[in-house]
LUMLUM-527484 format. One record per residue (C-alpha): residue number from 0; residue in three letters; y, x, z. Coordinates in steps of 0.25 Angstrom, whole numbers, plus 5000, padded with zeros to 4 digits. Layout:
LUMLUM-527484
<pt n="NUM" res="Ala" north="Y" east="X" up="Z"/>
...
***
This chain:
LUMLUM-527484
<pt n="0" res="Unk" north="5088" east="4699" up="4954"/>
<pt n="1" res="Unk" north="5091" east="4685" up="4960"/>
<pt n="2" res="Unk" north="5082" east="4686" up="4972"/>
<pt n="3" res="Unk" north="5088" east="4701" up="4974"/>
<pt n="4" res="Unk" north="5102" east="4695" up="4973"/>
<pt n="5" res="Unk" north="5099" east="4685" up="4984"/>
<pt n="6" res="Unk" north="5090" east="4694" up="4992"/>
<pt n="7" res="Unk" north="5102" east="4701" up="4994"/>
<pt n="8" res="Unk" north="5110" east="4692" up="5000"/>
<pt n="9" res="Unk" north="5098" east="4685" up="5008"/>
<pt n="10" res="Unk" north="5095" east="4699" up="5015"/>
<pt n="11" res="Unk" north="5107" east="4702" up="5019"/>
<pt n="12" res="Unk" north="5112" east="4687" up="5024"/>
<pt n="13" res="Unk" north="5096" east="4686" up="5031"/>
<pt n="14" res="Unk" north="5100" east="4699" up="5041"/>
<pt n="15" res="Unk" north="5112" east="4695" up="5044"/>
<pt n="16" res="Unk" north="5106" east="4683" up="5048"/>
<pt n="17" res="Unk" north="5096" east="4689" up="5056"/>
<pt n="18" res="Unk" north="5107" east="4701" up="5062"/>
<pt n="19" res="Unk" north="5122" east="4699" up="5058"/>
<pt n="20" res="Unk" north="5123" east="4715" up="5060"/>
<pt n="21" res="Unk" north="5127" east="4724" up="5046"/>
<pt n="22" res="Unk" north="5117" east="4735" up="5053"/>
<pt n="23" res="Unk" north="5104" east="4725" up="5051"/>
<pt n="24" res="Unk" north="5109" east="4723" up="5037"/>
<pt n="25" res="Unk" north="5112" east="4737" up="5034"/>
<pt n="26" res="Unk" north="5098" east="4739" up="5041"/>
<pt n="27" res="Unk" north="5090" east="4729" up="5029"/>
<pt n="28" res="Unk" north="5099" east="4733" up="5018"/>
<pt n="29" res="Unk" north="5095" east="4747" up="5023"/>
<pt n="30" res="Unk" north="5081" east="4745" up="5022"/>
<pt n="31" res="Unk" north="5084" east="4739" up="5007"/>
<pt n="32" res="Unk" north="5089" east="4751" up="5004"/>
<pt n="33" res="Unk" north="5079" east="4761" up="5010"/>
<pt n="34" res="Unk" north="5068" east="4755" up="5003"/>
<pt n="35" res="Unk" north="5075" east="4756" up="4989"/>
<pt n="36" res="Unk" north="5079" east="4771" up="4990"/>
<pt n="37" res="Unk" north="5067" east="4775" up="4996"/>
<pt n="38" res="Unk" north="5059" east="4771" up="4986"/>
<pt n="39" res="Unk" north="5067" east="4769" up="4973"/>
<pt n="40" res="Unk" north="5063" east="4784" up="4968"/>
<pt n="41" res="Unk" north="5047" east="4780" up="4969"/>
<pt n="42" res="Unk" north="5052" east="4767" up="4962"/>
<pt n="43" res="Unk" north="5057" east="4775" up="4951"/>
<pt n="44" res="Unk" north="5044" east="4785" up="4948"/>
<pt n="45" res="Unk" north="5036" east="4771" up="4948"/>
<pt n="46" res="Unk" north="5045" east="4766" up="4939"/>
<pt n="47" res="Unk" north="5042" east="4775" up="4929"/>
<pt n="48" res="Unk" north="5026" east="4776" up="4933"/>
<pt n="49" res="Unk" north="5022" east="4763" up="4936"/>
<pt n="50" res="Unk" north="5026" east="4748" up="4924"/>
<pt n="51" res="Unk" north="5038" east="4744" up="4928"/>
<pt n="52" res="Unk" north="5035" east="4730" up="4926"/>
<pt n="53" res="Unk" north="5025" east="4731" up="4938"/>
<pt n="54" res="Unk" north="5034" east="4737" up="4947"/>
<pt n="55" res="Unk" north="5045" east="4727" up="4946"/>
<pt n="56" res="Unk" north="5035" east="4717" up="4948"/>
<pt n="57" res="Unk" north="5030" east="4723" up="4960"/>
<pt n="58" res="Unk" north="5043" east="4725" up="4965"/>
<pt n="59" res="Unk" north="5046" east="4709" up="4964"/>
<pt n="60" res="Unk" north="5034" east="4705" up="4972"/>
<pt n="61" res="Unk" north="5037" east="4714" up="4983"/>
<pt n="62" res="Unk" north="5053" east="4709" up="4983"/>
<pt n="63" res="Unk" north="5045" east="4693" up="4983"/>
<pt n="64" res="Unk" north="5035" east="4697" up="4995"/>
<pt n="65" res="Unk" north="5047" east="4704" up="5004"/>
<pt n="66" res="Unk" north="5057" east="4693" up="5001"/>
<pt n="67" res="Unk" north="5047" east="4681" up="5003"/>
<pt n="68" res="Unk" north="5043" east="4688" up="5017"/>
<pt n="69" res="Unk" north="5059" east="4689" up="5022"/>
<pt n="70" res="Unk" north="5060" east="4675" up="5017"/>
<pt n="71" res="Unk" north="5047" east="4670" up="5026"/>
<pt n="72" res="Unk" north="5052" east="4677" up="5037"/>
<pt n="73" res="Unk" north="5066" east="4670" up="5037"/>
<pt n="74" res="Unk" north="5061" east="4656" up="5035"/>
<pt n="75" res="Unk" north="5052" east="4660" up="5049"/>
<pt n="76" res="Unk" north="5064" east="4664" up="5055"/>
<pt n="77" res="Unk" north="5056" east="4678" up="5058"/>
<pt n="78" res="Unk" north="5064" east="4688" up="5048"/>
<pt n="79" res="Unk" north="5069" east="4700" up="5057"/>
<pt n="80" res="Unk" north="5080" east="4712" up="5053"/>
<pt n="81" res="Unk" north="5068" east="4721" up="5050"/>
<pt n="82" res="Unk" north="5060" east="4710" up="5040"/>
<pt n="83" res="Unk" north="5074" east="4710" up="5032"/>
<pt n="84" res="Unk" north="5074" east="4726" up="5032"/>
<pt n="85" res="Unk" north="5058" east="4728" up="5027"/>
<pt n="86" res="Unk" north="5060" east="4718" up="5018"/>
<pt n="87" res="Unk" north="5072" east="4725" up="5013"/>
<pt n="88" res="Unk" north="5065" east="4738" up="5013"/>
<pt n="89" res="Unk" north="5054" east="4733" up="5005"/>
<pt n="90" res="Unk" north="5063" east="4727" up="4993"/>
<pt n="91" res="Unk" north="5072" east="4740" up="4992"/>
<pt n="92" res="Unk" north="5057" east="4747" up="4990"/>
<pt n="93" res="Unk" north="5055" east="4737" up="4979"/>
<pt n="94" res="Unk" north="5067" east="4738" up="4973"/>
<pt n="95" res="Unk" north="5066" east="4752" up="4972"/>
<pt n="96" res="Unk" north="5054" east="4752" up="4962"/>
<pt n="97" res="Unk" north="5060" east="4741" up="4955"/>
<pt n="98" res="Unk" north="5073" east="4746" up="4950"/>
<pt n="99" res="Unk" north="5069" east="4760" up="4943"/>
<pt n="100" res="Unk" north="5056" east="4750" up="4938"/>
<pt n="101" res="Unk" north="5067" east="4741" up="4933"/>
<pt n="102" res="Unk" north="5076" east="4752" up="4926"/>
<pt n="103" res="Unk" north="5064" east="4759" up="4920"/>
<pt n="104" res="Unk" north="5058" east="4747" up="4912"/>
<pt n="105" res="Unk" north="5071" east="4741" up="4905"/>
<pt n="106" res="Unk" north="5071" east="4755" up="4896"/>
<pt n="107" res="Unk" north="5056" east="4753" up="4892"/>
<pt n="108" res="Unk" north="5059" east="4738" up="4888"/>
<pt n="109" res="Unk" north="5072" east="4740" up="4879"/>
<pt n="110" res="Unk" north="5078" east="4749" up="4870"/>
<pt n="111" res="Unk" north="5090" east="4758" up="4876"/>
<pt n="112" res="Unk" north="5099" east="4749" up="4868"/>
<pt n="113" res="Unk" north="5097" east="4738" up="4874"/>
<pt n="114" res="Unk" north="5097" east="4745" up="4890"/>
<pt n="115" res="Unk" north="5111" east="4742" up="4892"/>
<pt n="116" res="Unk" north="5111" east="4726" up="4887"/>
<pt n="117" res="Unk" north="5097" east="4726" up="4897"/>
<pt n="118" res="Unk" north="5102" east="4732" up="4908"/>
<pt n="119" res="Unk" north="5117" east="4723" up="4907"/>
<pt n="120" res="Unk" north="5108" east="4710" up="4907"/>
<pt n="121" res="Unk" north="5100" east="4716" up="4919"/>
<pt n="122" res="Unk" north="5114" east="4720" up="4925"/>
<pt n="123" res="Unk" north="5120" east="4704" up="4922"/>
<pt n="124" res="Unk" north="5107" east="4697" up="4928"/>
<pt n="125" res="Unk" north="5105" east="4705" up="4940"/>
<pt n="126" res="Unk" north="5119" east="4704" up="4945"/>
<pt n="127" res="Unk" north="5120" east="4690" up="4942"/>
<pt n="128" res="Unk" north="5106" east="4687" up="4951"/>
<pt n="129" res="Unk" north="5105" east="4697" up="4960"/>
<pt n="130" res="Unk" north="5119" east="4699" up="4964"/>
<pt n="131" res="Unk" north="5125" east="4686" up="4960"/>
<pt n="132" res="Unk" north="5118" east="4673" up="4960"/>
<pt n="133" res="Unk" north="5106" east="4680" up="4969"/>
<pt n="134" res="Unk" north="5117" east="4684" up="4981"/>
<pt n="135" res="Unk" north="5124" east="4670" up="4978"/>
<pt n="136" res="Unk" north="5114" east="4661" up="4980"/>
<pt n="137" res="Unk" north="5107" east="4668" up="4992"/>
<pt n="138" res="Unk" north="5120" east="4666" up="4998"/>
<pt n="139" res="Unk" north="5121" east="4650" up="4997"/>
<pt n="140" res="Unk" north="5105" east="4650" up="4998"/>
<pt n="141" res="Unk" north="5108" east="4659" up="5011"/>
<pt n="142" res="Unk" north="5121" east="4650" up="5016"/>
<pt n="143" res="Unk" north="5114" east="4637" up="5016"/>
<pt n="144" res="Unk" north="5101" east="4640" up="5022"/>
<pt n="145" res="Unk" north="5095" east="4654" up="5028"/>
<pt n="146" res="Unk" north="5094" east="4668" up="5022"/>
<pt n="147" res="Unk" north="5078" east="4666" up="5024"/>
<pt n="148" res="Unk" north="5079" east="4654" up="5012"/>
<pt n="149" res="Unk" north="5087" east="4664" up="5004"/>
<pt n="150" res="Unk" north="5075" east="4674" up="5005"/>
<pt n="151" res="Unk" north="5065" east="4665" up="5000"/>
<pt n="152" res="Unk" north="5074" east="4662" up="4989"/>
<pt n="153" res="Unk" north="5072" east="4675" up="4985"/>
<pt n="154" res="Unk" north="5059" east="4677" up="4989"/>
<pt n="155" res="Unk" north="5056" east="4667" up="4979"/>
<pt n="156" res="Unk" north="5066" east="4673" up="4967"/>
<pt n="157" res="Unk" north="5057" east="4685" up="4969"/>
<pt n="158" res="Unk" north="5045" east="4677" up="4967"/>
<pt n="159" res="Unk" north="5051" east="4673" up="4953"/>
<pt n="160" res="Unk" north="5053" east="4685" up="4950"/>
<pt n="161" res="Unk" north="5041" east="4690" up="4952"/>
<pt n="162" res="Unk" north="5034" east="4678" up="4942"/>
<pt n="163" res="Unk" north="5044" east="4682" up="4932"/>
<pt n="164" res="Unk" north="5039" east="4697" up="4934"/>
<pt n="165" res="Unk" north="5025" east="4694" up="4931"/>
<pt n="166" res="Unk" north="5027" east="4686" up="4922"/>
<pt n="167" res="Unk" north="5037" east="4696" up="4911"/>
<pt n="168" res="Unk" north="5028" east="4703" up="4900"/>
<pt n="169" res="Unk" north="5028" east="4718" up="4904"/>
<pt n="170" res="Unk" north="5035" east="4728" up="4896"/>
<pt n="171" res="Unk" north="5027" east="4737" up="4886"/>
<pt n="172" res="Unk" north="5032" east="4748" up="4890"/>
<pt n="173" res="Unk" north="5035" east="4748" up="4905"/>
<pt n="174" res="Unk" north="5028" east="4758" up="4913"/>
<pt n="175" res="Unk" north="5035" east="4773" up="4909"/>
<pt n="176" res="Unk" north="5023" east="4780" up="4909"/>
<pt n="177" res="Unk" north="5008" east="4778" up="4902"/>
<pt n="178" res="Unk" north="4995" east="4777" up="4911"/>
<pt n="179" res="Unk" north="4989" east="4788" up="4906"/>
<pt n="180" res="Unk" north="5001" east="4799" up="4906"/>
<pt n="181" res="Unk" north="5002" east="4810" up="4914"/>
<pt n="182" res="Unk" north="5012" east="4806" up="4927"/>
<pt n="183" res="Unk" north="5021" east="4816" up="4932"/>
<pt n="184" res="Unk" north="5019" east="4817" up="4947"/>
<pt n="185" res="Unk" north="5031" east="4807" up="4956"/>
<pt n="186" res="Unk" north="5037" east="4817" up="4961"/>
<pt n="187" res="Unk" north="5041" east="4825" up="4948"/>
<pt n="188" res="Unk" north="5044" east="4810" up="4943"/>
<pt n="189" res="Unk" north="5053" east="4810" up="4952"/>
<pt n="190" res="Unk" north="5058" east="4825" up="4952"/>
<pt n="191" res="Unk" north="5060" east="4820" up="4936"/>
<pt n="192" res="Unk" north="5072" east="4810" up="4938"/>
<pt n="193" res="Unk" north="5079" east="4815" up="4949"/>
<pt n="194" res="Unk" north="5082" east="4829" up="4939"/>
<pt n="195" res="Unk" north="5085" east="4820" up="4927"/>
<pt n="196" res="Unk" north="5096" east="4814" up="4940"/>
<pt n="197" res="Unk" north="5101" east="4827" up="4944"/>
<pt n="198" res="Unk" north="5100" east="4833" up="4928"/>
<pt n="199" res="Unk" north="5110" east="4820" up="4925"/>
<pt n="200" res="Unk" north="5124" east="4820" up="4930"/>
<pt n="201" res="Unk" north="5127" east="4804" up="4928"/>
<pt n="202" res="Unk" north="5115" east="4801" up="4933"/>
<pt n="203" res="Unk" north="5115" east="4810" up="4943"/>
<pt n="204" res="Unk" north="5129" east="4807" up="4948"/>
<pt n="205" res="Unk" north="5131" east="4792" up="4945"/>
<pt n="206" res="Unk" north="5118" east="4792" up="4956"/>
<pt n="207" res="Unk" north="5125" east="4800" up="4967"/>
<pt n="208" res="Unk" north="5138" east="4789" up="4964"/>
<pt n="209" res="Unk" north="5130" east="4777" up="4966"/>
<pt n="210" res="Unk" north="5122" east="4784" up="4980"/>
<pt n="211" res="Unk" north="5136" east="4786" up="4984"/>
<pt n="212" res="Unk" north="5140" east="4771" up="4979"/>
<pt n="213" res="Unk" north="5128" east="4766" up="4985"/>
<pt n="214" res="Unk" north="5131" east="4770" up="5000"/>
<pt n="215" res="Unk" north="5146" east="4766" up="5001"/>
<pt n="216" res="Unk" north="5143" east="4754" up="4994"/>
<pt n="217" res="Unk" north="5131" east="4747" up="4993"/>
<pt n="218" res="Unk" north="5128" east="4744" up="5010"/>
<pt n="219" res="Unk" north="5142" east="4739" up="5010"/>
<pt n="220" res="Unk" north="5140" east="4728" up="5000"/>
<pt n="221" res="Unk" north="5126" east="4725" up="5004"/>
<pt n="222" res="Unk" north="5128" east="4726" up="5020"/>
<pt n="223" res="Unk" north="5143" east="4723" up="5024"/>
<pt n="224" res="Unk" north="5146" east="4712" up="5014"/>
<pt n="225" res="Unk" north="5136" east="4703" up="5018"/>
<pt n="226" res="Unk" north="5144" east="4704" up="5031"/>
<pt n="227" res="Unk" north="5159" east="4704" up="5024"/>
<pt n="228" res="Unk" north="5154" east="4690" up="5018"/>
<pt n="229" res="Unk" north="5150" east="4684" up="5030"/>
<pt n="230" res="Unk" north="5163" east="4688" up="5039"/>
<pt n="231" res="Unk" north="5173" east="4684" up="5028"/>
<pt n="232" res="Unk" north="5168" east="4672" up="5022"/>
<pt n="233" res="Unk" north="5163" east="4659" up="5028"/>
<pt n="234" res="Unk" north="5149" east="4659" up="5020"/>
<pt n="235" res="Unk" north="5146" east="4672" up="5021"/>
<pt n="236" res="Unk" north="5133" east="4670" up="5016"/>
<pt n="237" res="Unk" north="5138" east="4664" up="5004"/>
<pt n="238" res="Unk" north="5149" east="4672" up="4999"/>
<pt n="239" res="Unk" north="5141" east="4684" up="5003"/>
<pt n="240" res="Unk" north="5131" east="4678" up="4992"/>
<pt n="241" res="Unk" north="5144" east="4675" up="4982"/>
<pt n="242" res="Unk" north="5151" east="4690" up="4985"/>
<pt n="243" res="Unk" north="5137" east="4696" up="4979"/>
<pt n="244" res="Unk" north="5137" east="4685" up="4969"/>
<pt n="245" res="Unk" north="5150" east="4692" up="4962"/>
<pt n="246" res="Unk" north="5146" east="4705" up="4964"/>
<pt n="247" res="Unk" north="5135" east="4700" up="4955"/>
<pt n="248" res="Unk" north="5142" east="4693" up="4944"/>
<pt n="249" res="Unk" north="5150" east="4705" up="4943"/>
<pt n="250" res="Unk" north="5139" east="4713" up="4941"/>
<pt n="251" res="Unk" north="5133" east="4705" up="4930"/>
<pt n="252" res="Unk" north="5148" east="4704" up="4921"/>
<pt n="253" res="Unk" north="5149" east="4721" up="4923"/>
<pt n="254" res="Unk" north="5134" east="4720" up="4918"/>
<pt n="255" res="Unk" north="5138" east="4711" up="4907"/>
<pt n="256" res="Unk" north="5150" east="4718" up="4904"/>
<pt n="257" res="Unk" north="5144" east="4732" up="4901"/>
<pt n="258" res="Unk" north="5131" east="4728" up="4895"/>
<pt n="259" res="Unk" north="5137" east="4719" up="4884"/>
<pt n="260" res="Unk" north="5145" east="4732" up="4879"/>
<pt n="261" res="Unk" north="5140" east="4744" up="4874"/>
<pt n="262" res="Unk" north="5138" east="4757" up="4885"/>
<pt n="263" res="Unk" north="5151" east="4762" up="4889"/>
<pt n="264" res="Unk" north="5154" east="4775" up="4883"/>
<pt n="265" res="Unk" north="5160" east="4780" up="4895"/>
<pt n="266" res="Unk" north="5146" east="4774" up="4904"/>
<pt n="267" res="Unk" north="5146" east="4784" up="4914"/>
<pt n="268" res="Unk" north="5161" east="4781" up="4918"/>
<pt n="269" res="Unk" north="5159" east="4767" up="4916"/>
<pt n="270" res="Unk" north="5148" east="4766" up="4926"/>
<pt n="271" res="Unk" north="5155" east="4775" up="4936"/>
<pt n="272" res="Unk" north="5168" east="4769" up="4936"/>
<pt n="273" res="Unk" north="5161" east="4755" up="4937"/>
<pt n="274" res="Unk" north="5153" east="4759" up="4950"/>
<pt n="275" res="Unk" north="5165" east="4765" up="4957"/>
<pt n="276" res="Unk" north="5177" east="4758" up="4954"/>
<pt n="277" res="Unk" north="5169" east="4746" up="4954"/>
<pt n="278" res="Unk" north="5167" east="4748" up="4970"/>
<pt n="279" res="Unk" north="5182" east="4747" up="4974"/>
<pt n="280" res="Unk" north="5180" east="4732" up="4976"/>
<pt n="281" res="Unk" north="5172" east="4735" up="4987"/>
<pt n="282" res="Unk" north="5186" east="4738" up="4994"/>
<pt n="283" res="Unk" north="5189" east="4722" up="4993"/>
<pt n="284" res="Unk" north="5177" east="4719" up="4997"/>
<pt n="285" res="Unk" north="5177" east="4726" up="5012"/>
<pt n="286" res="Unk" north="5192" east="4719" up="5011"/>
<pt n="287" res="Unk" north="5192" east="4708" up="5006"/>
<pt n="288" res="Unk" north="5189" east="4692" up="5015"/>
<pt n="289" res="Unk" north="5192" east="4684" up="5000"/>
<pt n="290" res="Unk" north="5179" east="4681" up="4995"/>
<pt n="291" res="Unk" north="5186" east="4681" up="4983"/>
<pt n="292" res="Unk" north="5191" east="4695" up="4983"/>
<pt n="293" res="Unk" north="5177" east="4700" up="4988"/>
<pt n="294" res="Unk" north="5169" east="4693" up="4977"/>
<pt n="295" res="Unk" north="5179" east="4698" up="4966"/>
<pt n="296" res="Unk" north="5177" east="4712" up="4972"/>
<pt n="297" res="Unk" north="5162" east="4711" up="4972"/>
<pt n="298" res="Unk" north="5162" east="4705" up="4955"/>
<pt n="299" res="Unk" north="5169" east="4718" up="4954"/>
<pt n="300" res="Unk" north="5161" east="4727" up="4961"/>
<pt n="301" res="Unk" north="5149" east="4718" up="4952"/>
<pt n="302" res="Unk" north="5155" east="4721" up="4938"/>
<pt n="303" res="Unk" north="5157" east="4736" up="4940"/>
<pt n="304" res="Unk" north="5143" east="4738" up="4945"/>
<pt n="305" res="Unk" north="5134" east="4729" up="4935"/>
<pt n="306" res="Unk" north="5142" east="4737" up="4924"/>
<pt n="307" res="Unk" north="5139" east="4749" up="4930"/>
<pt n="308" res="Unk" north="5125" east="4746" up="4933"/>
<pt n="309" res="Unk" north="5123" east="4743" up="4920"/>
<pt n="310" res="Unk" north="5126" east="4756" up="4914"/>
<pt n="311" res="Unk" north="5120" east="4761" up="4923"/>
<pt n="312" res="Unk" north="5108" east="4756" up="4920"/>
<pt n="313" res="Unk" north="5109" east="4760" up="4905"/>
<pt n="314" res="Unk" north="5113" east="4772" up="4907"/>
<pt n="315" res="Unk" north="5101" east="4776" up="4915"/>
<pt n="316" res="Unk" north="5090" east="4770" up="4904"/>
<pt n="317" res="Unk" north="5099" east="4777" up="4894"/>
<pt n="318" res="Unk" north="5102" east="4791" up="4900"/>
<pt n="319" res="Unk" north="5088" east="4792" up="4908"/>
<pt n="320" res="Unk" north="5074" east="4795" up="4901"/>
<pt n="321" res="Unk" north="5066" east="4783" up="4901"/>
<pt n="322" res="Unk" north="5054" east="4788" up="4907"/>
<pt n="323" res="Unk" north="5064" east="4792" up="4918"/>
<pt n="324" res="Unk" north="5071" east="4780" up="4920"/>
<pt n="325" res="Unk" north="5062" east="4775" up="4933"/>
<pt n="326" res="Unk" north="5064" east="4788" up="4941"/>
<pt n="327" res="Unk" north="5079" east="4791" up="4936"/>
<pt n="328" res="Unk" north="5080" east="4775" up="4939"/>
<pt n="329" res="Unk" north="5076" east="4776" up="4954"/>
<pt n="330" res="Unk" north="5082" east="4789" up="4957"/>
<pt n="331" res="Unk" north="5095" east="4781" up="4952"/>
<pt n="332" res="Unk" north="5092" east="4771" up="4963"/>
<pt n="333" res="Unk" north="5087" east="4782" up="4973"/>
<pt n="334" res="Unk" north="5100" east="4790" up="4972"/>
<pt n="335" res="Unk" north="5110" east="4779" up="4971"/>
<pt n="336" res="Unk" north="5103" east="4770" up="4982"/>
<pt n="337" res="Unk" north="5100" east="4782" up="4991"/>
<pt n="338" res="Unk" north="5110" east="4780" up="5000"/>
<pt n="339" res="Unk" north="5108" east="4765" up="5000"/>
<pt n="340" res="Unk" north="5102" east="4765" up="5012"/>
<pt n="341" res="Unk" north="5112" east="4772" up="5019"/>
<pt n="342" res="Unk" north="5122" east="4764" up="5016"/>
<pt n="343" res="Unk" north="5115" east="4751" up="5020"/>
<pt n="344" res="Unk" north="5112" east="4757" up="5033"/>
<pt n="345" res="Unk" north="5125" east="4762" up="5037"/>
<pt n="346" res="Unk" north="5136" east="4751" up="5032"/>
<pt n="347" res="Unk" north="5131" east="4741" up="5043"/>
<pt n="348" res="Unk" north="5133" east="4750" up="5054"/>
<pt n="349" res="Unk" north="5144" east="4756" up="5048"/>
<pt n="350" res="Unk" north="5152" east="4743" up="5047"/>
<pt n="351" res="Unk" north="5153" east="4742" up="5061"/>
<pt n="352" res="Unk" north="5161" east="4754" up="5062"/>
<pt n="353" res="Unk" north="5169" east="4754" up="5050"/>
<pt n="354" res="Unk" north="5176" east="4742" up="5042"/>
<pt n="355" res="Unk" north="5168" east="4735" up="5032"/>
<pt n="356" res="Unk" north="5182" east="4735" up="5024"/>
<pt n="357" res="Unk" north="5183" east="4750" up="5025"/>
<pt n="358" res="Unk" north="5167" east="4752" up="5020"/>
<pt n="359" res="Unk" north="5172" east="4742" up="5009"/>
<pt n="360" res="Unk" north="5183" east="4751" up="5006"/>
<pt n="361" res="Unk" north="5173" east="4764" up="5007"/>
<pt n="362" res="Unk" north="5164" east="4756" up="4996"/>
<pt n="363" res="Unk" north="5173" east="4754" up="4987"/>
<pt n="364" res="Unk" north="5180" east="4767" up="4986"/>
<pt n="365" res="Unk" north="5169" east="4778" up="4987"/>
<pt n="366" res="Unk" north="5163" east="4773" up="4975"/>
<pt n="367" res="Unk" north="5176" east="4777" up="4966"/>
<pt n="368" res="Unk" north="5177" east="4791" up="4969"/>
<pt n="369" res="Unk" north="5162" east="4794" up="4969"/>
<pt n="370" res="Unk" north="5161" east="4787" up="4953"/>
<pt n="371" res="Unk" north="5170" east="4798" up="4950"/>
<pt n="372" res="Unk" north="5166" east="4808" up="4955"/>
<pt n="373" res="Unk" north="5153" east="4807" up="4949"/>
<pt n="374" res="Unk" north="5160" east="4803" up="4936"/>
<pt n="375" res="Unk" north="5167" east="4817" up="4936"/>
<pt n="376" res="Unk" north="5154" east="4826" up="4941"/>
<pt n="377" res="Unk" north="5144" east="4819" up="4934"/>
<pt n="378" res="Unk" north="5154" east="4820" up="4921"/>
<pt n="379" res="Unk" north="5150" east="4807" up="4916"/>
<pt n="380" res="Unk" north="5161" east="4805" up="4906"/>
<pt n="381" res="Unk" north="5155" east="4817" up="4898"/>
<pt n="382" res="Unk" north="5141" east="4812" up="4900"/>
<pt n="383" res="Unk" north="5143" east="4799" up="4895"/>
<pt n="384" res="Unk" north="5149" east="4804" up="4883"/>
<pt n="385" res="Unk" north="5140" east="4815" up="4879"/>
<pt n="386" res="Unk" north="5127" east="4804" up="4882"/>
<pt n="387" res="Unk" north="5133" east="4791" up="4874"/>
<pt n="388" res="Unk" north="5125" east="4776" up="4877"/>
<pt n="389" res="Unk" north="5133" east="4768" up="4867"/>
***
């Protein structure tokens, strides 16, 4: 998590080195995204055929091999647009097999009581690395030397990581199926979740919100505010590294705050409310030149979103059979990520015609309206209480 926070920010801050220009940005953030969605659902099936154990291991030895490859080719001085964007590519792959891998171990290794305390340590630990301390010190690492000395770094977090891998006792029971039982064929694996999706109302709509989320949202954040930061403040690097830092920390208190407390009886509206309220603050974002204002907006944006994920989360290991938890698991991050992509690809371009404060505004006001909608089609507050977690 601490190499991925930092990765985040060394990608982004080693293209604009090589091409100040949103578009090549979009173009590496695009490939990112491609390689996730494309192969998340495959990801899932192997999650529940293969030990997940092995998979996440493999998974870490890739992300070590492509990182340590970008940061070689920096220190040369030989790294090009189209390394950044195969490199990309290649740990959005990775990424896909590891998430439904990741989601489908923790309810083989715990006792459904203990999911939502699990899954809000995972949702304080992440947040604090990967989007707090990782984005921070790539940022000051990045400042004072060269993005290529912030990729070795995490080349060599990576390479930690991996030893620590290796090294964990495997879980007794970590691979969903037994050798020597009958395998249903991928494609009806497959054909399996996506009708428990579409049988699902929560499931199903709380998956079209977040695709909708996801394309007005996410390739703003990840592709214009690198650029807002270096515009409006003096160290851009930096402050872009400290405005993640918030978002972060943010992340880790809603995390904290919901798993230290029993399931909401009202999860379903919790959840929604949390996700689409909690995007208004983008508005200040496109807005605002206080740093002050703008890391404030982002802790916001943080708190709503950990405390949501972390339902989330619970919700799916409670609600989802656990033999169907790796496919219902990757075609969550198929459907919500689908338009990834998309919306990496055409922000860049986009900004050049339209104001980044008016896409801000878009961001932060879309998501409101679609939440609740899908709160009153998907009627969640009758689910919720026909199908108590507490």
């Amino acid at each position: 998590s601490f190499a991925e926070g930092m990765w985040s920010v060394v990608m982004a801050l080693q293209v604009i080195a090589i091409d100040n220009d949103p578009a090549s940005l979009s173009l590496v953030a695009t490939c990112l995204g491609v390689g996730l969605v494309a192969f998340v659902l495959v990801g899932g099936i192997a999650a529940d055929r293969i030990n997940q154990r092995t998979i996440i291991i493999a998974v870490e030895t890739v992300n070590f091999l492509t990182v340590s490859t970008v940061a070689a080719l920096g220190l040369l001085g030989t790294l090009k647009i189209w390394h950044m964007a195969l490199a990309a590519g290649i740990l959005g792959i990775a990424a896909a097999f590891f998430f439904p891998a990741y989601s489908a171990i923790l309810p083989r290794i715990l006792p459904p009581e203990q999911l939502l305390a699990a899954n809000g340590v995972e949702g304080v630990v992440r947040p604090v690395f990967q989007r707090s301390v990782g984005p921070a010190v790539a940022g000051m690492v990045i400042g004072a030397t060269i993005p290529a000395v912030g990729a070795v770094v995490v080349a060599a977090l990576f390479g930690l990581g991996l030893a620590l891998l290796v090294t964990t006792r495997p879980a007794a029971d970590s691979t969903a199926r037994q050798p020597n039982t009958a395998q249903p064929h991928v494609l009806r694996d497959l054909r399996d979740g996506f009708a428990f999706m579409v049988r699902t109302p929560w499931l199903l709509w709380t998956l079209l919100f977040a695709s909708l989320f996801v394309l007005v949202v996410l390739g703003p954040i990840e592709v214009l505010l690198p650029f807002i930061a270096q515009d409006r403040f003096a160290d851009g690097a930096r402050a872009y590294g400290f405005i993640l830092a918030f978002f972060g920390f943010g992340s880790a208190l809603g995390a904290l705050a919901v798993s230290s407390r029993r399931m909401p009886r009202r999860y379903l509206t919790t959840m929604m409310a949390m996700w689409g309220l909690g995007s208004v603050p983008l508005v200040v974002v496109g807005y605002t030149s206080s740093f002050g204002w703008m890391a404030l907006a982002t802790f916001v944006i943080g708190v709503t979103d950990g405390a949501g994920m972390v339902i989330w989360g619970t919700l799916l290991q409670r609600r989802v059979p656990t033999d169907m938890l790796g496919r219902v698991s990757s075609l969550d991050f198929f459907v919500s990520l689908a338009f990834m992509p998309l919306s990496f690809a055409i922000v860049g371009p986009l900004s050049k015609v339209i104001s980044m404060e008016t896409i801000f505004a878009v961001a932060g006001l879309v998501p409101v309206l679609v939440a609740a909608v899908a709160l009153t089609v998907a009627r969640m507050p009758r689910d919720e209480l026909a199908h108590p977690l507490r």
